[in-house]
N, C-alpha and C positions, 0 to 999 in steps of 0.2 A: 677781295670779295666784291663782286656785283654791287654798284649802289642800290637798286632794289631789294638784293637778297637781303643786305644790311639793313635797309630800313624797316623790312619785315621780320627778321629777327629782333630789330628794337622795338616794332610793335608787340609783340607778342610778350617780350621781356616787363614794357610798360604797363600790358593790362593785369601781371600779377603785383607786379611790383609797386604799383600806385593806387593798389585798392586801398593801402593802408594811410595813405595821404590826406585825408578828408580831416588830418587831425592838423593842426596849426604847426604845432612842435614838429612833428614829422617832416613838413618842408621845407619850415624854418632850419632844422638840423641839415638839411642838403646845400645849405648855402656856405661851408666852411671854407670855399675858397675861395671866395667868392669878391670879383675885385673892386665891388662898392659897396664900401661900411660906413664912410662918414662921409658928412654936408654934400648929402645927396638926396635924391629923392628915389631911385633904385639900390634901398636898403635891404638886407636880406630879410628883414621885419616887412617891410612894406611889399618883395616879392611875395614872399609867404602868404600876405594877407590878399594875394592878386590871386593865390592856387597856384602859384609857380614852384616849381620845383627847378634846382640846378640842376642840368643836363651837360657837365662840359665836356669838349672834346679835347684832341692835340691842336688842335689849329683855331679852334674858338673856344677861351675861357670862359666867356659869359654867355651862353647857352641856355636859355630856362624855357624848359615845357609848362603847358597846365596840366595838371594832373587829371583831367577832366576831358578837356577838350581837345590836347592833344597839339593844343598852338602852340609854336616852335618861337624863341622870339630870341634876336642876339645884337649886337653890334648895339648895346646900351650904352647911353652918354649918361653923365650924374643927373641931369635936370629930368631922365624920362620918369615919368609917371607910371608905375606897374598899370596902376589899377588903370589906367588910361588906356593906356598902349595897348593892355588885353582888349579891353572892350570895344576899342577901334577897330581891331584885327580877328577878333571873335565873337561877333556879335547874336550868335546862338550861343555860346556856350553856356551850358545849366547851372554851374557852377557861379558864373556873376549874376545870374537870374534869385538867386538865394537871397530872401530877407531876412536872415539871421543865421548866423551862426551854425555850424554843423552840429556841434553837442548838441543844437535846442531843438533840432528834428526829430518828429517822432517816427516810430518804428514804418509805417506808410510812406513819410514823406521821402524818407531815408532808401527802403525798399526803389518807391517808383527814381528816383535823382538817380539813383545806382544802375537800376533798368535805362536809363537815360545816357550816362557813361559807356555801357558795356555795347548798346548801340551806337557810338559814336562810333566807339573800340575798332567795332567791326566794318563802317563804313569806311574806316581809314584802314584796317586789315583789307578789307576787298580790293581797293584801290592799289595798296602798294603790290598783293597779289598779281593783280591784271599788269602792272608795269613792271614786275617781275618775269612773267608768262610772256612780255610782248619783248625783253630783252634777248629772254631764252630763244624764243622763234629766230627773233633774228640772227642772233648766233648759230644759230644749225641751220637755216636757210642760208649762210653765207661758207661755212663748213661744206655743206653738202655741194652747192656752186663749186665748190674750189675742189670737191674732189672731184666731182664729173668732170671738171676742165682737167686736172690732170691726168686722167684714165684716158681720154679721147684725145690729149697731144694738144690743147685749143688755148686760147688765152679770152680772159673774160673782155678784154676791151675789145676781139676781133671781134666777138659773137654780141656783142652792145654794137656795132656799127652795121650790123645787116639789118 
């Protein structure tokens, strides 16, 4: 699969599946394999508490999304700082902008934060869209190249030197 197409299937997959994330436990539970647990400071407690979610792959175990913003964050030593490291790399995100606690929001605050997520959602939906569309083109402008040189007997380096 396309790295675009895949990362647009992951978008899409993240905006159902991380609505339910705003809750502590919920993130916390995505950490189970997670390969720093002890005399660290990138705990699965202290991810949790940053909105990360474990996102791993085959080729990179420590992989943690926010659930919010959508920052991607891996190649963690013990001494990193969740809460740091997000806010260096994410410094809109609505989710570290919160002074309290998710439970303590009321039905408004929770509404507009959510309206705030879902257009992030989308900003990062558009983008991997457009780099999806721009791969597509070029694979069928290079397809099509190649068949008109083969119908007309031509080779593409002759018809680049005239």
């Amino acid at each position: 699969m396309h790295g675009s197409k895949k990362r647009f299937m992951q978008v899409v997959q993240h905006l159902t599946d991380f609505r339910i994330m705003y809750d502590y436990n919920k993130r916390l539970s995505s950490f189970t394999d997670w390969p720093f647990t002890e005399n660290c400071k990138c705990t699965p407690e202290n991810m949790a508490k940053a909105g990360f979610v474990h996102c791993p792959t085959e080729n990179e175990p420590d992989v943690a999304c926010c659930f919010f913003c959508l920052k991607e964050l891996e190649g963690w030593e013990p001494e990193d700082d969740p809460l740091t490291e997000h806010s260096k790399r994410s410094v809109t995100c609505g989710f570290l902008s919160l002074n309290k606690n998710t439970d303590e929001l009321t039905m408004e605050e929770f509404l507009r934060l959510e309206v705030f997520r879902i257009k992030t959602f989308y900003r990062k939906f558009s983008t991997v869209v457009a780099e999806y569309l721009d791969e597509e083109m070029t694979a069928t402008t290079r397809r099509l190249v190649e068949y008109f040189a083969n119908q007309h007997n031509c080779s593409l380096e002759m018809d680049l030197e005239r």
